[in-house]
C-alpha positions in Angstrom: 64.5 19.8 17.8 60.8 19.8 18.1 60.5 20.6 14.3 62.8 19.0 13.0 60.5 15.7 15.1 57.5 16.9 13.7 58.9 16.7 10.1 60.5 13.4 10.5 56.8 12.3 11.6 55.0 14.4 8.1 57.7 12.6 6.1 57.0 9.6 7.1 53.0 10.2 6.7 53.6 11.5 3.4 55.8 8.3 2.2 53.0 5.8 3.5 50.2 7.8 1.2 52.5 7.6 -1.6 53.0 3.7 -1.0 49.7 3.2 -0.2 49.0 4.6 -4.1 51.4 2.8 -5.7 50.3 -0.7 -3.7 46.6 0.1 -5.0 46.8 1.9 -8.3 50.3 0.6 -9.9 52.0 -2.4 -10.4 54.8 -2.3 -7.7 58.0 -4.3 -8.9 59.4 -7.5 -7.4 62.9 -7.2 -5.9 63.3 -10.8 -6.9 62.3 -13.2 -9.4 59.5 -14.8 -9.0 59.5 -18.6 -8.0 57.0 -18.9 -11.0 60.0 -18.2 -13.7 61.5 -21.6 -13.0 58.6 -23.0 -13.9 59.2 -23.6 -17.8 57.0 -26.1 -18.9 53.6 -27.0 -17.7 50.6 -28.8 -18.9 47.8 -26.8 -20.4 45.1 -25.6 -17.7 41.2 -26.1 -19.1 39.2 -23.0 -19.3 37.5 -24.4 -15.7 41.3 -24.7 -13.7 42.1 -20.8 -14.9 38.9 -19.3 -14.0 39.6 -21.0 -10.3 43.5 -20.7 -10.4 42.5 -17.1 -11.5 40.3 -16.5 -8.4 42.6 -17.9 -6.0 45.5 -15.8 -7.3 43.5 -12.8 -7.0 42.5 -13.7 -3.1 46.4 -13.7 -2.7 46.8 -10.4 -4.1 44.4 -8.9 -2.2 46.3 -10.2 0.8 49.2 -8.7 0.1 47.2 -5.5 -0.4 46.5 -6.0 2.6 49.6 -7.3 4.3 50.8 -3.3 2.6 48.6 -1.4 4.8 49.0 -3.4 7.8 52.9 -3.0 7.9 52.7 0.6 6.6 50.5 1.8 9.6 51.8 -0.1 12.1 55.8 1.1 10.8 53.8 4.8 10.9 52.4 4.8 15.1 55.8 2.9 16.6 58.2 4.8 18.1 60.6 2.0 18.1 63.3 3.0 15.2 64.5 -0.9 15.4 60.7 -2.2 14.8 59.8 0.6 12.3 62.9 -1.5 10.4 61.3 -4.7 11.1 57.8 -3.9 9.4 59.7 -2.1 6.6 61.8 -5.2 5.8 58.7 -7.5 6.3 56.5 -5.2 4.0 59.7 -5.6 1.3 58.8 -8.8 1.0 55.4 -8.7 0.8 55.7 -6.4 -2.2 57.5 -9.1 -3.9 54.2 -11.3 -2.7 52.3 -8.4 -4.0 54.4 -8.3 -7.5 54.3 -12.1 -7.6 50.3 -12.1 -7.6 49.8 -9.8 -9.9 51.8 -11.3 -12.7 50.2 -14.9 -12.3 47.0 -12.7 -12.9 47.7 -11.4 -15.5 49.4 -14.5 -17.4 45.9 -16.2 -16.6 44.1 -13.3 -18.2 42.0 -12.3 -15.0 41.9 -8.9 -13.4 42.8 -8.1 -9.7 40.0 -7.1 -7.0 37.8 -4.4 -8.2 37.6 -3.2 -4.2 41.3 -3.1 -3.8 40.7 0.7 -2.2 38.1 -0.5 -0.1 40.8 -3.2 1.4 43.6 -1.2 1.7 41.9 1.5 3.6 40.4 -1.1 5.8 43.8 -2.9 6.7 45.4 0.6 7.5 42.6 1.1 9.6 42.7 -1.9 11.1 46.7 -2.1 11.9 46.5 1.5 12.8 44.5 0.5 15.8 47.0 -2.1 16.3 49.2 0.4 16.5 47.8 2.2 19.1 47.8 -0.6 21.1 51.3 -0.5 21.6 54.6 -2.5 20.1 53.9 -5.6 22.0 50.1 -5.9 20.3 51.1 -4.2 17.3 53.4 -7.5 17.0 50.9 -10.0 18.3 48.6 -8.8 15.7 51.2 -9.6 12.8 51.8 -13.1 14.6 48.3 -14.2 14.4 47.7 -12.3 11.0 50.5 -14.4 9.3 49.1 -17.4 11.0 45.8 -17.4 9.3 47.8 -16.1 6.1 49.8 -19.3 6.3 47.0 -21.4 7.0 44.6 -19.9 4.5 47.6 -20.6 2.1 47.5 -24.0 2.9 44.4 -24.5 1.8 44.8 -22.8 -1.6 47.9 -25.0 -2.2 45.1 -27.7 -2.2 42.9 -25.9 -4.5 45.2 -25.1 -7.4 45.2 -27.5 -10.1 48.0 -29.9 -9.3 49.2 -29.2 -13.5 49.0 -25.7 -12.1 53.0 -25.5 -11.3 53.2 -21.7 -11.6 50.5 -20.8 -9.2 51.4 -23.5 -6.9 55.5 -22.5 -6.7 54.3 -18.6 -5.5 52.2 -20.2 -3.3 54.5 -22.2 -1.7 57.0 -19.7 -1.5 54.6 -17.0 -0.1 53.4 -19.8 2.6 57.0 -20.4 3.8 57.7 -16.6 4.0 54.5 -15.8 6.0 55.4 -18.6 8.3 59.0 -16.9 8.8 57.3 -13.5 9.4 55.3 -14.8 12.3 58.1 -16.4 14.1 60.0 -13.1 13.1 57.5 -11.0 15.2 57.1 -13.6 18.2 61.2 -13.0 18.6 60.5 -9.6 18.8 58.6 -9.7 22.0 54.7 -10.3 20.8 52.1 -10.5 22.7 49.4 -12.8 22.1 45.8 -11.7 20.9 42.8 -12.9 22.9 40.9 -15.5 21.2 37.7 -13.3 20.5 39.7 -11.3 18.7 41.7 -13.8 17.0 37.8 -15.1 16.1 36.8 -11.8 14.4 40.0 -11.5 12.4 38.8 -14.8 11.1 35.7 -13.2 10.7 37.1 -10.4 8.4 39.2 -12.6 6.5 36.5 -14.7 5.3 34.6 -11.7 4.4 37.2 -10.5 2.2 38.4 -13.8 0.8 34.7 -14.9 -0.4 34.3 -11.4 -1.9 37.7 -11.2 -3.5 37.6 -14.6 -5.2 34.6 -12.9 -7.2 34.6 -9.2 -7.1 
């Protein structure tokens, strides 16, 4: 019984370092289509809209990076079968999120965060400790995550070029998702963060978003 525990646990280590590859160094595939396909005709962006459109998208991809590790490390430390499921199913979606992103990058020509590594292994890091601090954290963390996701979303949907319909339909989608995700993880019994820590994630996110939209 005992090995056949400790294998369970090396599997499940060994299939979040493969995803965490694939999330950084491929091009993971969307399950579904992205809202952006519906999108058929669109006015012309200047060479000033798609440099910006193209930053903003790539601050979006980075959060998904991101979102990747979070999910992956905090599916790796519960012991809850039934929540593992819940970040798995959450982290699906994200991928699509992920997917999404990175094809609106590359339509507009740009190139996704050259510290994509350096993000990744920070958010693993970062939920892993969530982790550790048991399911009911581990979920308040993802509440006030998507929060600031959903809110920092918000204010992109503002940014975009309004003749920017592609960009603006994954965005809106994403927003509505994140929004469901947080709700999602409040059913399951979060608890909430303190507010110094819900300042320093703000903190961190800032950092990355100022750095991504360049770097």
């Amino acid at each position: 019984m005992t090995s056949r525990i400790k294998l369970s646990k090396l599997d499940l280590l060994l299939a979040s370092a493969d995803h965490g590859l694939r999330t950084v160094f491929g091009k993971p595939p969307a399950a579904r289509a992205s809202p952006a396909k519906s999108i058929v005709d669109e006015s012309a962006l200047s060479p000033a809209e798609v440099q910006l459109a193209a930053a903003l998208m790539r601050v979006n991809h980075v959060g998904e990076i991101c979102a990747q590790a979070l999910y992956q490390s905090q599916a790796l430390l519960t012991r809850d079968p039934d929540l593992r499921a819940h970040f798995a199913q959450a982290a699906k979606e994200e991928l699509d999120h992920l997917a999404w992103t990175q094809q609106r990058i590359d339509e507009l020509g740009s190139h996704t965060s050259r510290l994509s590594p350096l993000w990744y292994g920070g958010a693993f890091a970062i939920g892993s400790l969530a982790g550790l601090a048991g399911d009911r954290n581990s979920l308040g963390f993802v509440v006030e995550t998507e929060r600031q996701v959903e809110q920092h979303l918000a204010t992109h949907l503002e940014r975009l070029p309004l003749n920017d319909l592609r960009s603006r339909a994954i965005v809106t989608q994403m927003k509505e998702e994140e929004a469901r995700h947080a709700a999602e993880a409040l059913d399951a019994g979060a608890r909430p963060l303190s507010a110094p820590l819900g300042k320093l994630m703000r903190l961190a996110a800032c950092v990355m978003t100022r750095t991504a939209h360049y770097i």
